[in-house]
C-alpha positions as CSV (number, residue, x, y, z in Angstrom):
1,X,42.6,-23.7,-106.7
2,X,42.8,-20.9,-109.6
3,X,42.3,-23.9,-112.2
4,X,38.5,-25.3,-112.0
5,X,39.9,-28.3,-114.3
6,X,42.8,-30.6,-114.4
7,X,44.4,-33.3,-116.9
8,X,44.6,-36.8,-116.7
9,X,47.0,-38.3,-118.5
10,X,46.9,-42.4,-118.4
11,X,49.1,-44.9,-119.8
12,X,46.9,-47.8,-121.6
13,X,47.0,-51.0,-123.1
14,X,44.0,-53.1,-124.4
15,X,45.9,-56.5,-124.2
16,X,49.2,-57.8,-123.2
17,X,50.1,-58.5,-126.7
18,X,49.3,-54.9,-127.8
19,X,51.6,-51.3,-127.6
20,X,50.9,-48.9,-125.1
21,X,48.9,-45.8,-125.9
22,X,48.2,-42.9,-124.0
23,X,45.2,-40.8,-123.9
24,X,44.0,-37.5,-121.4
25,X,40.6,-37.1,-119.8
26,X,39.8,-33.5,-118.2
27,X,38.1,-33.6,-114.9
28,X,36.7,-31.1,-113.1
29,X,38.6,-30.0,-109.8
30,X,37.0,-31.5,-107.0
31,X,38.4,-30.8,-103.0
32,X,39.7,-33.7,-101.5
33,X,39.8,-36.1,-104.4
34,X,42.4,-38.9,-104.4
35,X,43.3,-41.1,-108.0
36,X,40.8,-44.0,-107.2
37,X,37.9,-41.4,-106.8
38,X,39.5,-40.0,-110.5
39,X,38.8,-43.4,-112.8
40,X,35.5,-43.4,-110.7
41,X,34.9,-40.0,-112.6
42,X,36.2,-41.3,-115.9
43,X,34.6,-44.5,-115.6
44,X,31.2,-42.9,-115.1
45,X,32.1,-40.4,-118.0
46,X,35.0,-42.1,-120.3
47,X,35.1,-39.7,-122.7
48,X,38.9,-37.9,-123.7
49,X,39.6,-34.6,-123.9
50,X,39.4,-34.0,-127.6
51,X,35.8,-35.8,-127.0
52,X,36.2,-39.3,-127.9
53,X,33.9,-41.6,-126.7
54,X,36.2,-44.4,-125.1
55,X,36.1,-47.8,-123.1
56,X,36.4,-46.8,-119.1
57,X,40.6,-47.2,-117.6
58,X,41.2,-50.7,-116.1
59,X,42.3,-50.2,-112.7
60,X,42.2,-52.4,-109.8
61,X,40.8,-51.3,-106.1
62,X,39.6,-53.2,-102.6
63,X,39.9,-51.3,-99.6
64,X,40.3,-47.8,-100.5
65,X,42.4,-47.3,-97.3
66,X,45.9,-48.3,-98.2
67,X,45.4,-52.1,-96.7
68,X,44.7,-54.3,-98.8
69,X,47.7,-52.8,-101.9
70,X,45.6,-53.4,-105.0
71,X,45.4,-50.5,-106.4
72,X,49.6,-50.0,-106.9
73,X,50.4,-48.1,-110.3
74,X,52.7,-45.3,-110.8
75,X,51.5,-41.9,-110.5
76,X,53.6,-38.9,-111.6
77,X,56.7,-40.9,-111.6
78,X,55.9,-42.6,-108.4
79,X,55.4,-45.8,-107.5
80,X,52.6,-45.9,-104.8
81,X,48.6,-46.1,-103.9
82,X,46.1,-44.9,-105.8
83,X,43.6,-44.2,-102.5
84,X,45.9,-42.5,-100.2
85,X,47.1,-40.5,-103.7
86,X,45.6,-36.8,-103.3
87,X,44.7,-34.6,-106.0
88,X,45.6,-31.5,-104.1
89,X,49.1,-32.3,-103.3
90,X,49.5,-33.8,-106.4
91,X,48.9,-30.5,-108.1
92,X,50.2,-28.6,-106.1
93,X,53.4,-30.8,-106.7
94,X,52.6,-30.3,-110.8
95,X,50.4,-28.0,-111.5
96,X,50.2,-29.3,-115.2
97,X,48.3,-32.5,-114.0
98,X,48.1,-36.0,-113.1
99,X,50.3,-38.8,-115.0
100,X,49.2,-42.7,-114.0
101,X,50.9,-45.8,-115.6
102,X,50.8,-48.9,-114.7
103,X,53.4,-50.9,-112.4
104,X,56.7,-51.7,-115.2
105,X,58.0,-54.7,-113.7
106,X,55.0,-56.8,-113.7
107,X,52.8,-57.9,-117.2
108,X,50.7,-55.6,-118.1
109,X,47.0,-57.5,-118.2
110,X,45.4,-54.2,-119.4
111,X,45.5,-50.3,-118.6
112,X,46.9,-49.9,-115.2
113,X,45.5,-53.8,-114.2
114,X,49.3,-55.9,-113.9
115,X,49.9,-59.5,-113.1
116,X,51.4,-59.8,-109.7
117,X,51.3,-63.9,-109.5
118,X,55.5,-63.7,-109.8
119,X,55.4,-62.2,-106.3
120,X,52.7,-64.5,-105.0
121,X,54.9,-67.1,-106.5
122,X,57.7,-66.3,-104.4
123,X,55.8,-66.6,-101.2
124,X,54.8,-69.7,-101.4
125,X,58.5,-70.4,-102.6
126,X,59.4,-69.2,-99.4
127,X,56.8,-71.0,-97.4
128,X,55.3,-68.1,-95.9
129,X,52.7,-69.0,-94.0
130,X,52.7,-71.3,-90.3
131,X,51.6,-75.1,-90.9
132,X,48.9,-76.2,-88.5
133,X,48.2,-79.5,-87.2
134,X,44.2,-78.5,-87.5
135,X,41.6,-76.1,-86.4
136,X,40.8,-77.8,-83.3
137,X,41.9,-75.2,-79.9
138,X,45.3,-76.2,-79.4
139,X,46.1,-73.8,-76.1
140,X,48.0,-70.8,-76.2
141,X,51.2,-70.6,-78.4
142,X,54.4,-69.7,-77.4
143,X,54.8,-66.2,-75.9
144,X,57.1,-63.5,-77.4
145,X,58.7,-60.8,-75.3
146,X,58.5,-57.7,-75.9
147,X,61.3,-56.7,-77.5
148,X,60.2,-59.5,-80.6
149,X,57.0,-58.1,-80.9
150,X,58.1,-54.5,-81.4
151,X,60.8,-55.9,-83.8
152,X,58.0,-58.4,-85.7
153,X,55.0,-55.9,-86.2
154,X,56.3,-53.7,-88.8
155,X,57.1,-56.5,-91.5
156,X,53.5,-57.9,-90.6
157,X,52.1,-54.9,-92.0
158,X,53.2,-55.8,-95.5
159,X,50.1,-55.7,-98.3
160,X,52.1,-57.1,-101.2
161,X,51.3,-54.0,-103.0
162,X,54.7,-54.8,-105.0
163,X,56.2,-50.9,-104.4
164,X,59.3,-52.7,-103.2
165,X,59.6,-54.6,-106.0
166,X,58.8,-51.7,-108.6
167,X,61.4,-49.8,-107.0
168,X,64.3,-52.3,-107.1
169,X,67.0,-51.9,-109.6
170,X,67.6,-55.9,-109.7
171,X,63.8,-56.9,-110.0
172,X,63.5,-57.2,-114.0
173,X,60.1,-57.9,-115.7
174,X,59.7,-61.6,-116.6
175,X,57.3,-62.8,-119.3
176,X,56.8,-66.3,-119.9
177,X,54.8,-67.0,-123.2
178,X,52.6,-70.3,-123.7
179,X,53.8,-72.4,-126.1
180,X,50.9,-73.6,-128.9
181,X,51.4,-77.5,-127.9
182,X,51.8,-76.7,-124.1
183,X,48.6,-77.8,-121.7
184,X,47.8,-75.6,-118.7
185,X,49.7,-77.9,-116.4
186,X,52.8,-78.0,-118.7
187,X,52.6,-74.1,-119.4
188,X,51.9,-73.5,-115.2
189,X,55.3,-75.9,-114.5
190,X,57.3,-74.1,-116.6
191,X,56.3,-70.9,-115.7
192,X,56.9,-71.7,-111.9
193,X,60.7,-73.6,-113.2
194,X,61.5,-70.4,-114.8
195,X,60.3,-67.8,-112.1
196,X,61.8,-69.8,-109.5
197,X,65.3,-68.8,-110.8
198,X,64.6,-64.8,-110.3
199,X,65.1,-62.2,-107.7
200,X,62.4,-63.1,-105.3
201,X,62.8,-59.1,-104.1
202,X,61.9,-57.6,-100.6
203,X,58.3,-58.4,-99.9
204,X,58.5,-62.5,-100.0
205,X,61.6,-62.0,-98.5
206,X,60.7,-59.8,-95.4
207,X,58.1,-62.0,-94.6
208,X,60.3,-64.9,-94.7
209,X,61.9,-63.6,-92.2
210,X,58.5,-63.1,-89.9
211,X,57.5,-66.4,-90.4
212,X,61.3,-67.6,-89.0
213,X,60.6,-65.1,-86.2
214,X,57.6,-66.7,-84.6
215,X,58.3,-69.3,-82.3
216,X,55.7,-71.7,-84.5
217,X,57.3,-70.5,-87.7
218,X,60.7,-71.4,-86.6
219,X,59.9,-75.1,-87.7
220,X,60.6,-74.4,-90.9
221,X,63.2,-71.9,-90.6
222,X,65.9,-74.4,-92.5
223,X,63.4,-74.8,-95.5
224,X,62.7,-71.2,-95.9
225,X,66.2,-70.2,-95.6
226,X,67.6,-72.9,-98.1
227,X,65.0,-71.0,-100.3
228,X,66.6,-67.5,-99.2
229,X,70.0,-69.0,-100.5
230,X,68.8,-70.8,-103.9
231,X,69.1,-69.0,-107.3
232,X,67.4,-65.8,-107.2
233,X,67.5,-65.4,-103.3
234,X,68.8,-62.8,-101.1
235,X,72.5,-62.7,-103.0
236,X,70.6,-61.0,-105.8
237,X,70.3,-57.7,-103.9
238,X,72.1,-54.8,-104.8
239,X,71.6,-53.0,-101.3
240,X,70.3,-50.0,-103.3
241,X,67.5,-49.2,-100.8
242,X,64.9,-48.1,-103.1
243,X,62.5,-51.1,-101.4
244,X,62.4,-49.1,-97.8
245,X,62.7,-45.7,-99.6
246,X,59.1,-46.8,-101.0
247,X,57.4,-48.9,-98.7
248,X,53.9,-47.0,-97.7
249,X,54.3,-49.0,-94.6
250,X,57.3,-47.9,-93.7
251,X,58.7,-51.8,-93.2
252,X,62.3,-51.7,-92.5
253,X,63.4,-53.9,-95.0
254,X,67.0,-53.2,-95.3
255,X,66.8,-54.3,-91.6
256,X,65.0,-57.6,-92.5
257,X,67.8,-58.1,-95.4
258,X,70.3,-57.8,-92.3
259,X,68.6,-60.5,-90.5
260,X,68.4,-62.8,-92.9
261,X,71.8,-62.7,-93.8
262,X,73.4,-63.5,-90.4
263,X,70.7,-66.5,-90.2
264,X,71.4,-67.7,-93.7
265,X,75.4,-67.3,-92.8
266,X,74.9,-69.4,-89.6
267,X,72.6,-71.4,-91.4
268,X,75.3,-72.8,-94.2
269,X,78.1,-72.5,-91.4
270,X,76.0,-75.1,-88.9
271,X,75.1,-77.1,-92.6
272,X,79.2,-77.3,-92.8
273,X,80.3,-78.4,-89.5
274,X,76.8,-81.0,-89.4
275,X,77.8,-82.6,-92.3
């Protein structure tokens, strides 16, 4: 690389009810850095490139493998992981240097750290998880074929890194302010009322549709789905496509909006004729 240095340019915010600001650090070029490894460097050294002495970036990291999806912001433009982010390709993409805001469509808490409960919210809307009876050995399960295995792994590789839902046109930011008189159960009800009645996007709904895939799960395939078809369910999506475009999974999602459909068709078609 001709240029020994690069710039940093990251979008921050010292509280939610504060503007953004931006500031650049310049880093020395390292081989076979990625964007986790570069707030390491700042942290260790936050200091801007006029020479300010500042606080370090807020970012969020776990696994530094692309598993575990904390570490989601946008970087040059894209939404996508900060560990499996490289500085080489990155400048060799823009040689100018490196651009990192945080996700837009969830709060910001501060710098690139966002609030991601809206999308944990949904899960447990949709009741993704498989109820147990206890912890006790119960004997094997049910056995799957093949052919639903091959078709069930990808969609259980989801992180709930929230790429999908950055990407989607028809996933808006939410932001529910605490009223003075409110308590924290009152505040916590309402928020959950009013987020309840938004897009739920592709990740909660993608793994819907593994939990009404495995032959355990399938005992609550009629609650999950009525959740699929409530306000802010799968009618919500615009089919753009940006949600599989994204995924750094790969999950075939717009194949998982497919399935849902035809079960939540035959769902309210067998809900007619039942009664």
């Amino acid at each position: 690389m001709p240029n020994r240095s690069f710039t940093v340019r990251v979008q921050r915010q010292d509280h939610p009810s504060k503007p953004s600001y931006w500031q650049s650090f310049s880093l020395n070029y390292e081989a076979s850095l990625n964007i986790t490894s570069v707030l390491q460097r700042i942290a260790a050294k936050p200091e801007t490139q006029d020479g300010a002495k500042v606080t370090p970036v807020a970012y969020e990291s776990g696994c530094l493998e692309e598993v575990c999806g904390s570490c989601t912001m946008r970087i040059n433009g894209r939404v996508r992981q900060a560990c499996s982010a490289l500085v080489d390709r990155l400048l060799e993409d823009d040689p100018s240097g490196i651009e990192l805001r945080p996700m837009s469509k969830f709060p910001v808490v501060r710098d690139l750290c966002v609030d991601r409960y809206r999308m944990f919210r949904a899960l447990e809307r949709l009741e993704c998880w498989i109820p147990v009876d206890g912890y006790y050995d119960m004997g094997g399960g049910p056995k799957q074929s093949v052919q639903q295995q091959e078709q069930n792994y990808p969609l259980s590789q989801c992180m709930s890194c929230g790429c999908c839902l950055e990407a989607c046109p028809q996933y808006q930011q939410v932001s529910i302010l605490r009223q003075d008189d409110e308590t924290d159960i009152e505040y916590e009800q309402r928020r959950d009322e009013d987020l309840d009645r938004h897009f739920i996007g592709a990740a909660p709904m993608s793994q819907a549709v593994l939990m009404n895939s495995n032959p355990t799960g399938q005992a609550m395939a009629s609650q999950r789905l009525e959740s699929l078809i409530a306000p802010g369910g799968i009618q919500n999506c615009g089919k753009a496509g940006n949600c599989q475009a994204v995924c750094p999974k790969a999950i075939p999602l717009m194949e998982s909006w497919g399935r849902v459909n035809r079960s939540a068709t035959l769902h309210v078609i067998k809900k007619f004729f039942d009664g």
